[in-house]
C-alpha positions as CSV (number, residue, x, y, z in Angstrom):
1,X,0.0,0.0,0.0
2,X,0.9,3.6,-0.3
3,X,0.8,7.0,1.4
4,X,-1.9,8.9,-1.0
5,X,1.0,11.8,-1.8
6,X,2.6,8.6,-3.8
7,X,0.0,7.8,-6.0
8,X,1.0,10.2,-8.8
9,X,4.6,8.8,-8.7
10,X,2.6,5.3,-9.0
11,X,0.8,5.9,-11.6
12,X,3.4,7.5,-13.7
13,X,5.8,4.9,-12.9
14,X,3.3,2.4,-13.7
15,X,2.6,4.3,-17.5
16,X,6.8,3.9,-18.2
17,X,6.9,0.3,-17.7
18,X,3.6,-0.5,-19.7
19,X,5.7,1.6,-22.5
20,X,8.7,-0.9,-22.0
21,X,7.2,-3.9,-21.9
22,X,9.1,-6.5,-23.7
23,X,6.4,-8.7,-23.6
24,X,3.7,-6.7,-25.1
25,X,5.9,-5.0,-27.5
26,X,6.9,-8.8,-28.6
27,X,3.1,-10.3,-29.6
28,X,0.9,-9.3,-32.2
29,X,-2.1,-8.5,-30.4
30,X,-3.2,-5.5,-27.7
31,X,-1.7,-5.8,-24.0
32,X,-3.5,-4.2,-21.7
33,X,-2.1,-2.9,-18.5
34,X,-4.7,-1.7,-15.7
35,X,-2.6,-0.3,-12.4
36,X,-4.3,-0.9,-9.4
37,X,-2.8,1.3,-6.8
38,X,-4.3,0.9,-2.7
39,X,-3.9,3.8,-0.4
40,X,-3.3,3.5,3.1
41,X,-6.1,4.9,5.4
42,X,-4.6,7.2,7.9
């Protein structure tokens, strides 16, 4: 889980290594990638 202030920097980070994907880049169909980022409750 993460503090809420991080989700941004999840999310991002998340978006980079969809973009890098060797697997998805290597098969010729769609790869979908759905982030599913929990925030701790304070």
């Amino acid at each position: 889980m993460a503090e809420e202030s991080m989700r941004v920097l999840a999310e991002s980070l998340h978006h980079e290594a969809a973009e890098k994907c060797f697997i998805a880049a290597s098969v010729a169909f769609p790869v979908r990638h759905e982030p599913a980022t929990l925030v701790r409750e304070a």
